[in-house]
C-alpha positions in Angstrom: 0.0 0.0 0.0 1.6 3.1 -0.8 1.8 6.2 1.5 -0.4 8.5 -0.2 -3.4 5.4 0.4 -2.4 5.4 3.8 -3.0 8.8 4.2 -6.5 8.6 2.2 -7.5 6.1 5.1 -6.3 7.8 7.9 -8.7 10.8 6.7 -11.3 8.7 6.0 -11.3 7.5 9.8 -10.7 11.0 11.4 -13.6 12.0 9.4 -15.9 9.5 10.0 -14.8 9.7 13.9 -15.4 13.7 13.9 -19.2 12.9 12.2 -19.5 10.2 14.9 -18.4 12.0 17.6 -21.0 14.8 16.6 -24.0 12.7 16.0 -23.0 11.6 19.7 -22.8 15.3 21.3 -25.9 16.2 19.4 -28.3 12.6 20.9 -26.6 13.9 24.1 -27.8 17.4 24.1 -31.6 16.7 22.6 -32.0 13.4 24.4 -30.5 13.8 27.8 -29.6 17.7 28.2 -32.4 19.3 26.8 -35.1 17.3 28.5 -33.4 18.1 32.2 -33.4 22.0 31.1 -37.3 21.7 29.7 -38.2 20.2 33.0 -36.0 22.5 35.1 -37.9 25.7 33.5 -41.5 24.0 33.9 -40.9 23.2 37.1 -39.4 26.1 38.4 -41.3 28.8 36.7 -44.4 27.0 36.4 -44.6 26.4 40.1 -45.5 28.5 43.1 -44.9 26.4 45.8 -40.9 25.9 44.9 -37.8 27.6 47.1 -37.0 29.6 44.3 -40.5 31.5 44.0 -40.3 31.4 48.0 -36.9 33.5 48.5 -37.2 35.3 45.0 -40.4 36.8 45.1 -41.9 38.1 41.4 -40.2 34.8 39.3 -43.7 32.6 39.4 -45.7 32.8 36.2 -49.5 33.7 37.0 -51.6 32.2 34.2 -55.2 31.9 33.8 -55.0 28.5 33.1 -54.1 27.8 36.4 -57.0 25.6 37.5 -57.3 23.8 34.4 -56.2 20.2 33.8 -54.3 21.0 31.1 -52.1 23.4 33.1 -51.5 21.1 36.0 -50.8 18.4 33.7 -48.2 20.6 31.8 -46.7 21.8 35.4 -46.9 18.6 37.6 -46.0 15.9 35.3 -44.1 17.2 32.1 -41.5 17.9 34.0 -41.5 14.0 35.5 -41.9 13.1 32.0 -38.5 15.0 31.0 -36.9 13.4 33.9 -37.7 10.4 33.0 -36.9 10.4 29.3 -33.4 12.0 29.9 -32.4 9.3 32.4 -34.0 6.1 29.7 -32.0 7.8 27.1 -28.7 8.2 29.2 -29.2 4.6 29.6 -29.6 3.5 26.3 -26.8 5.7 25.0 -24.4 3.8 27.6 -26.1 0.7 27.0 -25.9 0.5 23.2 -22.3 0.7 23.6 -21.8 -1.2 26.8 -24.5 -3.8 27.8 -25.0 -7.0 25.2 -28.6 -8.4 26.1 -30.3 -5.1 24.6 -33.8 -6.9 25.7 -32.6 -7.1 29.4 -31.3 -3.2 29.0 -34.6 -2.6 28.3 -35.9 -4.1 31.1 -34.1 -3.0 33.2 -34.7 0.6 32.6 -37.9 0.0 32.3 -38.1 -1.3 35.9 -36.1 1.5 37.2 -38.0 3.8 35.8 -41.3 2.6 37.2 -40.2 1.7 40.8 -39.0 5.5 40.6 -42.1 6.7 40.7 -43.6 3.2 42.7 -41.7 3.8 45.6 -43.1 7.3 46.3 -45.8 5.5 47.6 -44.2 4.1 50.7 -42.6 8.0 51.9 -45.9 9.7 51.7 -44.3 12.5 54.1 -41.7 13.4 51.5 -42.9 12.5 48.3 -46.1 12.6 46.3 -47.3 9.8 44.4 -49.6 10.1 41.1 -50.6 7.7 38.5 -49.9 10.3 35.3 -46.4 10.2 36.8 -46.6 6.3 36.4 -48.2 7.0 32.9 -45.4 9.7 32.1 -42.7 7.0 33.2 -43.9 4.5 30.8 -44.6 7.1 28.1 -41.2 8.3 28.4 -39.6 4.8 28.5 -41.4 4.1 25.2 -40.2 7.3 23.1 -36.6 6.7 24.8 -36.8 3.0 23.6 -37.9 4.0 19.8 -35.9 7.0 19.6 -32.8 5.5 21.0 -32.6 2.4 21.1 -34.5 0.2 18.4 -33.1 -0.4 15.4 
C-alpha cells in the first residue's frame, strides 16, 4: 500500500470519527440535556410552591390556566416526564455501547423507571405519588426506547 493510500484512510477514519463523535454530542444534548433544562424551566417557573419562588419573590408565572387540567398536567407531570426520558436515554446511549442483552437493557430501565415513581408510595411524608407520573414514566420509557434504542 503506498503512503499516499495510507494517508487517504487515515482521513477517511478522522472523518468519520469527527461525524460520529458529533451525532454523539448532538443525541446527548436533545436526548439527555435538553429534557433536564425543559423540566427545570417548567418546574421552576411553572410552580409557586418551589424555594425559588419562596426566597425570590416576582419569578412565578401567573396564568389563567391555572386551574385547568391541562395546566396542572403541563406543570406537575411534564417535567417528571422530562426526567424520565433523559435518564431512559442516558441509559440507552451507555447501553448501546456497553451492555449485550439489549432486551434485558430494556428491562431494566424500564423497571427502574417505574419503581421511581412506585416507591413514592411508601414516603408519603416526603414524596407525592400520582398515577400520570406512572403514565409519564412508561410514556417516556417508550419514546426513549424508539428513539434510541430500536433499530
Amino acid at each position: 500500500m503506498t503512503s499516499n493510500a495510507k494517508e487517504k484512510m487515515i482521513a477517511m477514519a478522522s472523518n468519520v470519527s469527527v461525524k460520529s463523535k458529533t451525532k454523539i454530542f448532538q443525541k446527548i444534548f436533545l436526548h439527555i440535556f435538553l429534557p433536564l433544562i425543559i423540566g427545570c424551566i417548567i418546574y421552576l417557573f411553572g410552580r409557586n410552591n418551589t424555594w425559588l419562588n419562596e426566597n425570590l419573590h416576582g419569578l412565578y408565572i401567573n396564568s389563567a390556566f391555572q386551574n385547568t387540567s391541562f395546566y396542572k398536567i403541563v406543570v406537575y407531570n411534564v417535567p417528571d416526564f422530562c426526567w424520565d426520558y433523559s435518564l431512559a436515554s442516558a441509559l440507552f446511549l451507555w447501553g448501546r455501547y456497553y451492555f449485550k442483552n439489549k432486551k434485558l437493557l430494556a428491562v431494566i430501565i424500564f423497571l427502574i423507571l417505574i419503581l421511581s415513581e412506585t416507591i413514592q408510595i411508601f414516603f408519603p411524608k416526603t414524596f407525592t405519588f400520582d398515577w400520570l407520573d406512572e403514565c409519564a414514566a412508561m410514556l417516556a420509557f417508550l419514546l426513549s426506547y424508539s428513539l434510541n434504542y430500536r433499530k
